[in-house]
N, C-alpha and C positions, 0 to 999 in steps of 0.2 A: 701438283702431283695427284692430288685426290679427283681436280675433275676429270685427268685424263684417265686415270685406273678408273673410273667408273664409268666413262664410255666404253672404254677396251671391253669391260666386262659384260656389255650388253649388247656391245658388237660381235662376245667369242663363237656364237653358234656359228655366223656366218664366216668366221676365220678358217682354213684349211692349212697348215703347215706341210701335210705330210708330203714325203720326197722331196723338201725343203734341204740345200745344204748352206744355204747362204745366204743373208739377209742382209740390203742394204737399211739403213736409216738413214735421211736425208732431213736435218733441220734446215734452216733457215736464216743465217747468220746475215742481217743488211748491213749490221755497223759490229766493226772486230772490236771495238771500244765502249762502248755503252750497251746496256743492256735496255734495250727499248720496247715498247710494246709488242710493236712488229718482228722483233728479236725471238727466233724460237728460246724457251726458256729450259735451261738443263735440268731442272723437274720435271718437266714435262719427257723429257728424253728417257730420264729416268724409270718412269712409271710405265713407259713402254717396254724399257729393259726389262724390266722385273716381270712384263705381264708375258715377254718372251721366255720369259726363264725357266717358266712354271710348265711352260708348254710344247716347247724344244729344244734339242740340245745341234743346234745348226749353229755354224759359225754367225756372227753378227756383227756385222760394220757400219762405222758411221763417216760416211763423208759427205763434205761441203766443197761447193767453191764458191766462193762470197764475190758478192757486187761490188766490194770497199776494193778500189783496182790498186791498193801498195802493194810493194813485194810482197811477199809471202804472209799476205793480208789473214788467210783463211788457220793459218797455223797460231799469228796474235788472237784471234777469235775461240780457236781452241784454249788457249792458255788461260787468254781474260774472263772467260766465261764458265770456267771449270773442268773441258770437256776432256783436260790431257787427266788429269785426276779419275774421272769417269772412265776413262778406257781404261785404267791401270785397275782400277777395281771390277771391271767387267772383263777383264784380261780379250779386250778386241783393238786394233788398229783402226788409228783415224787418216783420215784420205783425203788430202786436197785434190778435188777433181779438177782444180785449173790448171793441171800438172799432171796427168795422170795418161794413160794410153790412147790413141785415137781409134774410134771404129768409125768408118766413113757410114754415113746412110744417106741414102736417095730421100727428099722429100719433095711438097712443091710449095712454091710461092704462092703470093696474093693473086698470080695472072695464072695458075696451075701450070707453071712453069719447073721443068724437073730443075733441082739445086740439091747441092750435095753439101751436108754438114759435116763436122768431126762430132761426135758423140765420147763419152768419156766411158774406157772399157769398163770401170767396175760397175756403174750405172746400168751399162748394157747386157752383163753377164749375171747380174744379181738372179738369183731366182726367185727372190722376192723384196719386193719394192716397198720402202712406207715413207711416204712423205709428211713431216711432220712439223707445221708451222703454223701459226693464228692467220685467217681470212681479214685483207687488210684493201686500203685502198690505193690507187695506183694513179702517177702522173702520167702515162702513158695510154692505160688500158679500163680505165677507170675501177676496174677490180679484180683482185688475182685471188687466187684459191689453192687447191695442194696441188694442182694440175701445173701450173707454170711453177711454181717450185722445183719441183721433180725435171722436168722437160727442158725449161732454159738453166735452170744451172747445171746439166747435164754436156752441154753445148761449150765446147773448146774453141777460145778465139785468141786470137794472135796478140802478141805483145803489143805490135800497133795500132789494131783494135780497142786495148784495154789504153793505150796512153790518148788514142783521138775521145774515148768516152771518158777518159777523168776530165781533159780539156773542155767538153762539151759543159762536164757537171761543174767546173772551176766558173767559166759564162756564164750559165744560167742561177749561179747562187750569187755572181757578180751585178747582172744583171735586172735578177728579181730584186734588188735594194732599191732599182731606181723608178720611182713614180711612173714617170714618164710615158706614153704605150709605144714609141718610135723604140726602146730599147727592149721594151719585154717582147717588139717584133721582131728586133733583129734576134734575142733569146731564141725562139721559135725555129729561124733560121740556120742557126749554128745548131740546133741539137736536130732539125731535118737533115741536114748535110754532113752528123756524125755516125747519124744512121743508113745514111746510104751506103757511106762511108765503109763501114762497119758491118754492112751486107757484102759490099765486094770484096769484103778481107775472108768472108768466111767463104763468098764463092771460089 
């Protein structure tokens, strides 16, 4: 709590609210069950409440849509971590964005090929954006920052989607147990082929 109210405060010259009526917050929830490093912590949420507090009176919302692909993953994340408590004393709504409205957007591919995602409306309609989660490292991307926070869990993908990427993740924790490099290859494989996969659901 303290370190983040003490960046917020050295950040406030360059903060502008005004014409502000809506504010999303976007933590960071990887695991609805533990609280892990890489877990935004509800302190931290906190301290940004509070430093919003002091300085507008815009609505302010927090939602997630979490990685952990069980049903209604992003709601046990709220519960186990504090966050339904937090809203009720902040009197704001919390928002599973893996469930929430679609806005189509144009972007492009790795080849600058036009593809079109769903985007989640309240991410998209926010008047103002805060992403807010510890800089961590990444099996895919080798480092993620508040940019992909914001951006891919922003991003609506299909039930099918989410069931071919638990399967991918159920493999490669199957997988990584076994010495052997014939199986951590074929690992590689199955999570190549759920992201294809998992590109064509969102084309």
């Amino acid at each position: 709590y303290d370190s983040v109210s003490r960046a917020l405060e050295l950040l406030a010259d360059d903060i502008d609210l005004s014409g502000t009526n809506n504010i999303l917050i976007k933590p960071n929830l990887i695991s609805v069950t533990r609280q892990r490093i890489a877990t935004t912590h509800i302190d931290a949420v906190r301290a940004t409440l509070d430093f919003l507090r002091q300085r507008t009176s815009a609505q302010v919302i927090i939602a997630e849509g979490t990685g952990d692909l069980s049903a209604a993953s992003t709601d046990i994340g709220f519960k186990n971590f504090g966050y339904q408590e937090l809203a009720e004393q902040y009197n704001m709504p919390l928002i599973d964005l893996n469930y929430d409205e679609a806005v189509e957007t144009q972007i492009f591919d790795w080849q600058l090929k036009p593809l079109t995602i769903r985007l989640a409306k309240t991410a998209v309609e926010a008047d103002y954006r805060i992403s807010i989660c510890p800089p961590k490292t990444h099996d895919c991307v080798i480092i993620t920052a508040s940019l992909k926070n914001m951006v891919m869990g922003s991003i609506l993908r299909s039930r099918e989607s989410w069931v071919e990427a638990k399967l991918s993740a159920i493999f490669r924790r199957l997988l990584g147990r076994i010495p052997a490099k014939e199986p951590a290859e074929a690992g590689k494989t199955v999570v190549k082929h759920a992201r294809r996969t998992a590109n064509d659901k969102i084309k």
